[in-house]
N, C-alpha and C positions, 0 to 999 in steps of 0.2 A: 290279656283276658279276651276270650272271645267272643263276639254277638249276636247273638240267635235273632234272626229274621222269621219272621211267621207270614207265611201269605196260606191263604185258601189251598186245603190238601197238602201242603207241604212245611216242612220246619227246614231252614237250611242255618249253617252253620258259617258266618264270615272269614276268614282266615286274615287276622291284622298283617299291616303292608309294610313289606320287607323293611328293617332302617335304608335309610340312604346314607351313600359311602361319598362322605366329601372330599376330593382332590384337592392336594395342595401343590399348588403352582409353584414350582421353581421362581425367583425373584433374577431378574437379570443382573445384580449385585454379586447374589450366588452364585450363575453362572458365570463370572469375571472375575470372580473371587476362584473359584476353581479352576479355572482355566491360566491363571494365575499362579497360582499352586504346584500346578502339571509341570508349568514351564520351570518354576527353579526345581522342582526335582528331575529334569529332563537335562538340566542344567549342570545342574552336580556329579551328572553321569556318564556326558556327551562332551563337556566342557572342553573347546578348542578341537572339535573335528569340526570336518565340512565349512569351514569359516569364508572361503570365500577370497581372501586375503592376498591383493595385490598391491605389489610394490610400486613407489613413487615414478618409477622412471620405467614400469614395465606395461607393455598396453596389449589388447585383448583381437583377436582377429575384428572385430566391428571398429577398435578405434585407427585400425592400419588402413580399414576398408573409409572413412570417414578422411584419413590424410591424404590416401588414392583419390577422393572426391574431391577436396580443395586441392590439390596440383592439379589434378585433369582441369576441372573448371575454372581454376588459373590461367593453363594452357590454351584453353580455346575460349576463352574469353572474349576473344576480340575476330571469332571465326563463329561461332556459335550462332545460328539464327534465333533462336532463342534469345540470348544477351544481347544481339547487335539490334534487335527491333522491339526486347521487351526487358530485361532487366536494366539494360542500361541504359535506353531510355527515359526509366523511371528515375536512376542515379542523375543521368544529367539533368532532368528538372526541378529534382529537391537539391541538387547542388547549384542550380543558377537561383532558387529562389532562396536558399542559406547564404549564398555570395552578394546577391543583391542585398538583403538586410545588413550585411555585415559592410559589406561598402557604404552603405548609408549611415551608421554608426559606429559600426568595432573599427574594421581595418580600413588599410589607404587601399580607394580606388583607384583603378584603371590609369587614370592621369592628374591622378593627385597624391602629393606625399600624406595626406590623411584623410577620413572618411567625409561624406559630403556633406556629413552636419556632425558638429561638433559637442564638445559638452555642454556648454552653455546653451545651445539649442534643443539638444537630447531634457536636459532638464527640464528648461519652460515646458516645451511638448508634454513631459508627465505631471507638471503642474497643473498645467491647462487642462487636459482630460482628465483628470484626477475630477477638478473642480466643475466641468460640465459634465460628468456621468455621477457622479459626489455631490461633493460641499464642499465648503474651505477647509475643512480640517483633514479630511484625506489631500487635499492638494497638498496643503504644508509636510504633511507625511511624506507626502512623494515625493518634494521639494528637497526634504530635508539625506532623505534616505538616498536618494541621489548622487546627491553633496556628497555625503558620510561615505560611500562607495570608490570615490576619487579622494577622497582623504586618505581612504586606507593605502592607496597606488593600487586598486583592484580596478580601475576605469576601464582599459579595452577588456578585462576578462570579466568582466562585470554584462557590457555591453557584448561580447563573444555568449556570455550563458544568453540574456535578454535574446538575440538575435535567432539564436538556436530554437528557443522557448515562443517565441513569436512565430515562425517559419512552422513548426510544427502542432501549435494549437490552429495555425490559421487552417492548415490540411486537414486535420483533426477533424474538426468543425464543418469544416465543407463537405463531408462524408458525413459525420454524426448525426447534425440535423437533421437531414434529411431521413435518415433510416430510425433515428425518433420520433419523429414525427408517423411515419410510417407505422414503426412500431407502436404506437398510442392509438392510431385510426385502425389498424387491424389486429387481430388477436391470432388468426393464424401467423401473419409476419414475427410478432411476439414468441408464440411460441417455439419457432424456428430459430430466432434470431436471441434468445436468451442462454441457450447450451452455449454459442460463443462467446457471449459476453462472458460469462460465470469462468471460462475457461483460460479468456484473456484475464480476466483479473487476477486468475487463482496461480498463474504462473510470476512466479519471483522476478523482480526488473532484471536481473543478470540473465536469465534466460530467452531477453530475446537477442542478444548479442551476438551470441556465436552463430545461429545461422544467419544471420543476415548479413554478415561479414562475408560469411561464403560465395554472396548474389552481391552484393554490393561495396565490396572492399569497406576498409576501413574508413572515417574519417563524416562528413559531417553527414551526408545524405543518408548513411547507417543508422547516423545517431539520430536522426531527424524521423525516421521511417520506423525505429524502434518504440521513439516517443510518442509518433500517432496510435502505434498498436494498443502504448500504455494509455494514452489519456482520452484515448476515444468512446470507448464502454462506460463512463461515467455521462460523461454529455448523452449519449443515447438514451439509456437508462433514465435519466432525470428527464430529459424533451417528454421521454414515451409517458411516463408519468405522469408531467404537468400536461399533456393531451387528454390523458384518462381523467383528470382529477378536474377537469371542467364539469359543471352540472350538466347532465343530460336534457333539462328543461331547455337550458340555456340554444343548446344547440338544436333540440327540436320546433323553437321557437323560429329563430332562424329561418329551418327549412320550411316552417308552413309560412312565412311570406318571400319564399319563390326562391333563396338564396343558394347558388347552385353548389357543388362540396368543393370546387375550388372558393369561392366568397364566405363559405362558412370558415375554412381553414385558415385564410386569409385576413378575416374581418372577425372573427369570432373567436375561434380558437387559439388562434397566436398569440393576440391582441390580449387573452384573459389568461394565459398562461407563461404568460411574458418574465414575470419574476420566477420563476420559477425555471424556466429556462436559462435566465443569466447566472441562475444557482450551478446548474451544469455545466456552466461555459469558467466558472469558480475552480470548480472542481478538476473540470481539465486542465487549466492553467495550472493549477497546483500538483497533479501529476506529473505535467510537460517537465515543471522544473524542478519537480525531483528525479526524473529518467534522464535529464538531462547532465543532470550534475554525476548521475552513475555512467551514463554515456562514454565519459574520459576514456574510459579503459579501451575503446576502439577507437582514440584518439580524437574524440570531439573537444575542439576546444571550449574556452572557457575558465570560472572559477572550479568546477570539478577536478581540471585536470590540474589545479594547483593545490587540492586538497588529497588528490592520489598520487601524486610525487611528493608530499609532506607525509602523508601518513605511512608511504614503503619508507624513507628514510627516517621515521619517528621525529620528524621534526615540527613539537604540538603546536611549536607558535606560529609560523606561518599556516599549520591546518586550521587552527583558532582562528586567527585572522581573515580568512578567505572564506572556513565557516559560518561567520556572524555576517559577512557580506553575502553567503547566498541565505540566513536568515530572513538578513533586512529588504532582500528583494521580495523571497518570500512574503514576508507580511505586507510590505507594500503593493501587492499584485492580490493577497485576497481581500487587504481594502478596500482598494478601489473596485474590484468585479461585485464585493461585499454591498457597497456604498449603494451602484448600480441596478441590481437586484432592488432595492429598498429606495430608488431616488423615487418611485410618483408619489409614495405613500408618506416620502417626505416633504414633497410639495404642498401636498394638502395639507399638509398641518401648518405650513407657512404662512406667515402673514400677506393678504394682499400685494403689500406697497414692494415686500422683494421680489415676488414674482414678475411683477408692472418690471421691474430695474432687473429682472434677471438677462432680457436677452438682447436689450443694449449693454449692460457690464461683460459677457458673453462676447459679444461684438469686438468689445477695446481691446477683450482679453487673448481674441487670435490675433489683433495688430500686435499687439505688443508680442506672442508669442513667433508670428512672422519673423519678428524686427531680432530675435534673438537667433531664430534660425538664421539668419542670413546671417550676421556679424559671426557667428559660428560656422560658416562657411564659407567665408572671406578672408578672417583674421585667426593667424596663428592662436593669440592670446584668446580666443574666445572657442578653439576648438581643441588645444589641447589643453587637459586638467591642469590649475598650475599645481606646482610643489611639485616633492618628491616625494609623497605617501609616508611621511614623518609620522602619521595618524598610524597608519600601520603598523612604522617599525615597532612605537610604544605598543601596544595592544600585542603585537608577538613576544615583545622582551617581558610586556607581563604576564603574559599567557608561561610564557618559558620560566620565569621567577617562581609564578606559583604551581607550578607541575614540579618544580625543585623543591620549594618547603611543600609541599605535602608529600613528593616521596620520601623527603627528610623524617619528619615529624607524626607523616601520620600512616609509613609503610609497613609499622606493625598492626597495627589496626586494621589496613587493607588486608594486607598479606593475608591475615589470619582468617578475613570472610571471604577472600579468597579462596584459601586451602579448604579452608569447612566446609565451605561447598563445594569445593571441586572430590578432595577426598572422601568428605559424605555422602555423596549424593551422587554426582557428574559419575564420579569413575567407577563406582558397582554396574550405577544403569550401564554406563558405556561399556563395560564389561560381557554384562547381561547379554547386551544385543548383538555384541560384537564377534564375542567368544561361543555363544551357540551355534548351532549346525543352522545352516541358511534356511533348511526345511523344517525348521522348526522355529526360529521365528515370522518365516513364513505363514506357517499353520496358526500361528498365536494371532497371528495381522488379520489372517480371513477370520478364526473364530469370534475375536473382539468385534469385530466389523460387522460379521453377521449379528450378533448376540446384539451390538448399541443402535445399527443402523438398519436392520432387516437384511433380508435375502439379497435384496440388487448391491445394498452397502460391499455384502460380501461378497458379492461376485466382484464388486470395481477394485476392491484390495488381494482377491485372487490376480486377477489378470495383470493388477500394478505391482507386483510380488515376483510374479512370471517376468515381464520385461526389467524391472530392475536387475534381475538374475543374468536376464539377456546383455545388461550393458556396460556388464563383466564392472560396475561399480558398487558393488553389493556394500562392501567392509565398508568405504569412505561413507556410502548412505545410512548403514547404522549407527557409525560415528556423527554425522551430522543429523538424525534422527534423533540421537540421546542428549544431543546440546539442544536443540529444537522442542524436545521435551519436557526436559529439564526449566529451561525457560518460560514455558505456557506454564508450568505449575506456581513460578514464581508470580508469572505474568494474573494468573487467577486469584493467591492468594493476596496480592494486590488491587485487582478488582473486586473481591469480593468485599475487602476491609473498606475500600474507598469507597464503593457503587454503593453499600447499605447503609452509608454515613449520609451519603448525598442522598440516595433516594428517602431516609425518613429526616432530612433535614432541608428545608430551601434555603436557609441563610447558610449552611456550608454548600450548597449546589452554584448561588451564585457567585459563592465564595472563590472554587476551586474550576468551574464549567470555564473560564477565561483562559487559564491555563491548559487545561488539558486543550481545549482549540487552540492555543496557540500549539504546543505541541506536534498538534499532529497536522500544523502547516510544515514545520522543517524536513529537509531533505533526510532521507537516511543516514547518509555522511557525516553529517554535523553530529550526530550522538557518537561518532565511535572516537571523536577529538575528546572530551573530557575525560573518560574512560581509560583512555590509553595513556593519560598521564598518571590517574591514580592506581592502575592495575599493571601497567606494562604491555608488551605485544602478546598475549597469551588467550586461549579461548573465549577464557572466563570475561575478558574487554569483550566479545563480541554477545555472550551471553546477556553481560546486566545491558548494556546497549542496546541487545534487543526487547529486554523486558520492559526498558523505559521507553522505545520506541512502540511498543506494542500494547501498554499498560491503559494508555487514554484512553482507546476505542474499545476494550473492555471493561472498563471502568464505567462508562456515560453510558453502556446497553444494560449494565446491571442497575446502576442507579435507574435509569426507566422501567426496569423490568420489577424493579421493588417500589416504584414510587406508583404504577399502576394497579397494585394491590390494592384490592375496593378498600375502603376505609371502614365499610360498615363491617369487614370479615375483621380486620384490627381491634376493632372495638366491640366485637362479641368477643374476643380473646382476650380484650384489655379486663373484659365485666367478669370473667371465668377466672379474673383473679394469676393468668399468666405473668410474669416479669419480662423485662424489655429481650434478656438472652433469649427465653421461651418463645417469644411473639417473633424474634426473627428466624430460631431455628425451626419452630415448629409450623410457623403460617407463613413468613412471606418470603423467604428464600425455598420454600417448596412449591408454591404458589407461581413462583418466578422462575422456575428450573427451566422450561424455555429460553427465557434469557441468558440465565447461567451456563446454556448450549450453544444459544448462539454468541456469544462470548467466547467459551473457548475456541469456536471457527474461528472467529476474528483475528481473536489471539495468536491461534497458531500459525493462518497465513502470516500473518505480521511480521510472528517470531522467524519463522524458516524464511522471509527474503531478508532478514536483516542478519541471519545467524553465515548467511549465505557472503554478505557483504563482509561481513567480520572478517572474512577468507584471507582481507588485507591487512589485518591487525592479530595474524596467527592462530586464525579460527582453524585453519587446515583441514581436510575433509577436502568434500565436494566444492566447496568456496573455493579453495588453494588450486582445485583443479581446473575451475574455470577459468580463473586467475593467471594459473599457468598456462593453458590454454592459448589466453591473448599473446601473450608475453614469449611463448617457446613453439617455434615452427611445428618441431618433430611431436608435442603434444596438445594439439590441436584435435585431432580427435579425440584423446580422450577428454580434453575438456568439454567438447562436444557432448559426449557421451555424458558427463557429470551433467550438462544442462537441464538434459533428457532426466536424470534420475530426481533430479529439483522439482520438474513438472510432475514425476509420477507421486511422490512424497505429497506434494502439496494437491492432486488430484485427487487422490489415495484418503485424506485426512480430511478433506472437504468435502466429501461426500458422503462420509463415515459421520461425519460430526451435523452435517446439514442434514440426513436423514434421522439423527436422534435427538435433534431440535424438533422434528417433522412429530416426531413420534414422545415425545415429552409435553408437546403442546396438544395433542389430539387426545 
């Protein structure tokens, strides 16, 4: 209807204002859903052109160009200015500081038929600093876990991992710190120095292997130099942190009575960021000796190399056994760094009268551990383990009993969730990815990537799309893309079940939070030994292997990511008369969809380096090729090349899933 306006002389006429036309936003569900859609009708049409598809023993001009590279640098190796004043340089000093540890404990020195401190000296020693960086009760731990290690007959490969694991957090550390510290005090350094971190960590342990063999032959300096690479982005990362996470009062106090930024750093900073620091010195420890125990494959010794000559020959019970030995080192290395971390704050709570008596009992406790060194340096009996690792053989024979009754008894039960999932699930997708035209899951990789993670998303899965194409291992990467997959889906619907149970429960959080850390101390190795007895050598072992390898650290982001849902949004939903299903599907698992994002990052790096390792338990793919790689002169490049498509996968996926974390939370 329309409104006549009246002014002086004139009568005018209003004309009501057009409707507005409300646009309806595409949902990014819809656009994944169609784009989705596109692909299996592209699929049904295309199906088995342009695949890509190269044979096991057949290799691509880059992996001939990549064998041309290790002969030549073989050949002038020892002509090369380059290697004679700077690569091999660097081999001879991480090999004399690997040989030194190892003459000190694993192997016989120079001019001794054994190393220059024995077991009985090795032990007190972890008793001792157990108990001065701890308590008594990590001492006995280390005491006991020591022991048990020379029970099993794993003593020098026990003390071969330790020496390894030692030599390369101490490097680690000597670089870390300092470029933590750094990184905490500046933010330009930070911003710089964080694209490398993110990019060391996002790469799979197998992949720093194979070039570093090419600069540094095989054997321990490799393995030593690959393991700083792994465990040093955690130490950084954590220093930079506890630098930032000092109060700014704190430090501006400081500087207005005169304190110059060396005596702040020194006297202020370190001093208050201390625990927190030993948390990254944790953390790398714990890395060291899981790349170390992966190491073997370029011949590092050790227990690794006795858990990857058990697992090619499928033999569970010596993998068992040498697995629960780098366990028990495991846990005995995050207690005591554990302990450490949390000694001042246990002091304080102590009584007076032990403190008074702490650092005379301290005192008697380096006589007495002197007095153990030397007798383990003198005398046979006190420097070799006694026995004959009797502990062992039982713990293999019953590792090996019980991988027999349950493939007896319980391998239709396997078999069958085996096949369900493999024939369900595994082999469409794998299908899927496999048997379409390369440009066309290609095209599906950028459009996802753009649609979850924005435009830069999609430009970093264009260009990793492009070079995996280049490294002529396209088939093997969507073969190991669809296990990888495959995986994270199991890996989430386990996290989702467990992280919602924990995060609206504490008495299940503190129930189950023990486990999952302990978990996620073990080496990768050690999950694919139970596995392999109840499934056999087949993908599917490297699959649930990495689901449970992967499961913890999404599990414990989603439980916080629901347990930080305000309570008062809970209980406006509880008052509206919602039910417990309603209140999680509809408030706090959408609430938490950040976490649920960063989760599946988690997840998937997890999944694709453990799906990677599988390679030795008949994952086959890109694993099989790095694998063979080591293993076979003439495919060295391609395994090369496989390294390369591991990094762009896990690049590829990280950025895609970190940028719809970014954008879920915003």
């Amino acid at each position: 209807m329309a409104v006549v306006m009246e002014k002086p002389g004139t009568t005018e006429t209003a004309e009501p204002p057009a409707p507005v036309k409300r646009e309806r936003k595409v949902g990014r569900g819809m656009l994944v859903a169609g784009i989705l859609v596109g692909w299996l009708v592209l699929f049904a049409v295309l199906r088995g052109k342009q695949t890509l598809t190269l044979a096991a023993a057949d290799l691509t001009d880059l992996h001939r160009w990549f064998n041309d590279a290790n002969d030549s640098i073989g050949a002038n190796r020892n002509s090369n200015p380059l290697f004679l004043y700077f690569f091999n340089e660097i081999r001879l000093v991480i090999d004399n500081l690997v040989t030194f540890f190892q003459g000190l404990i694993s192997q016989p020195a120079a001019d001794r038929p054994l190393p220059q401190i024995g077991w009985l000296g090795v032990v007190g020693i972890a008793g001792y600093v157990s108990w001065a960086v701890g308590n008594w009760r990590v001492a006995l731990l280390a005491v006991a876990g020591f022991t048990f290690m020379g029970l099993q007959g794993l003593w020098q490969e026990s003390m071969d991992t330790l020496a390894l694991t030692v030599s390369a957090v101490l490097v680690a550390l000597l670089f870390a710190i300092p470029l933590g510290v750094w990184a905490g005090l500046s933010d330009r350094f930070n911003r710089i120095v964080t694209p490398f971190l993110d990019f060391m960590q996002t790469m799979p342990t197998f992949v720093y292997l194979a070039p570093l063999t090419l600069f540094f032959l095989i054997g321990g300096a490799s393995a030593t130099i690959a393991t700083v690479i792994y465990a040093a982005p955690p130490a950084i990362r954590i220093t930079a942190h506890a630098i930032r996470s000092v109060p700014e009062t704190t430090a501006e106090a400081a500087d207005s009575l005169g304190a110059t930024r060396r005596q702040s750093l020194l006297k202020v900073l370190l001093p208050m960021s201390k625990r927190t620091v030993v948390m990254g010195v944790n953390q790398s420890i714990m890395a060291a000796l899981a790349m170390v125990t992966i190491a073997a494959l370029i011949d590092a010794p050790g227990l690794g190399k006795t858990v990857v000559q058990a697992l090619q020959s499928l033999d569970v019970g010596t993998a068992f056994n040498a697995g629960l030995a780098i366990v028990i080192m495991a846990i005995v290395l995050d207690r005591v760094t554990t302990a450490a971390s949390a000694r001042e704050e246990t002091a304080r709570r102590s009584s007076g009268r032990f403190v008074v008596w702490r650092r005379p009992l301290l005192a008697a406790g380096g006589v007495v551990t002197a007095v153990l060194v030397y007798l383990s340096h003198t005398y046979v009996w006190a420097a070799e383990f006694p026995g004959e690792g009797t502990t062992g053989s039982s713990i293999a024979r019953a590792a090996d009993t019980a991988t027999t009754w349950a493939q007896d008894h319980l391998s239709g039960l396997t078999n069958a969730f085996r096949d369900g999932i493999t024939n369900g699930l595994l082999n469409p997708f794998q299908a899927l990815l496999t048997d379409s035209p390369w440009w066309l899951v290609g095209a599906v990789l950028v459009a996802l990537g753009t649609v979850l993670g924005g435009r830069g998303a999609g430009v970093t899965a264009a260009v990793c799309v492009g070079l995996l194409v280049g490294t002529g291992m396209w088939s093997d990467s969507m073969t190991t893309l669809a296990s990888t997959l495959v995986a994270t889906i199991m890996v989430m619907l386990l996290g989702i079940g467990f992280g919602v149970w924990m995060g609206r429960s504490l008495l299940v959080d503190r129930v189950l939070r023990p486990s999952l850390d302990a978990a996620q101390v073990m080496p990768p190795f050690v999950y694919l030994v139970p596995f392999l007895a109840l499934f056999g050598a087949t993908r599917f072992t490297a699959i649930v292997a990495a689901v449970v390898y992967a499961a913890p650290v999404a599990i414990k982001i989603i439980a916080d990511g629901v347990r930080n849902v305000a309570a008062t949004t809970v209980e406006a939903a509880t008052s509206t008369g919602c039910n417990t299903w309603q209140i999680i599907t509809k408030v706090q698992l959408p609430m938490a969809r950040s976490a649920l994002t960063l989760a599946t990052n988690q997840g998937l790096i997890y999944v694709l380096s453990m799906v990677v390792v599988g390679g030795l338990v008949g994952a086959g793919a890109l694993g099989y090729d790095v694998v063979a790689g080591f293993s076979q002169g003439q495919l060295y490049g391609k395994g090369l090349a496989a390294g390369l498509a591991i990094v762009l996968l896990g690049v590829m996926f990280d950025r895609i899933t970190q940028a719809a974390a970014r954008r879920a939370s915003a």
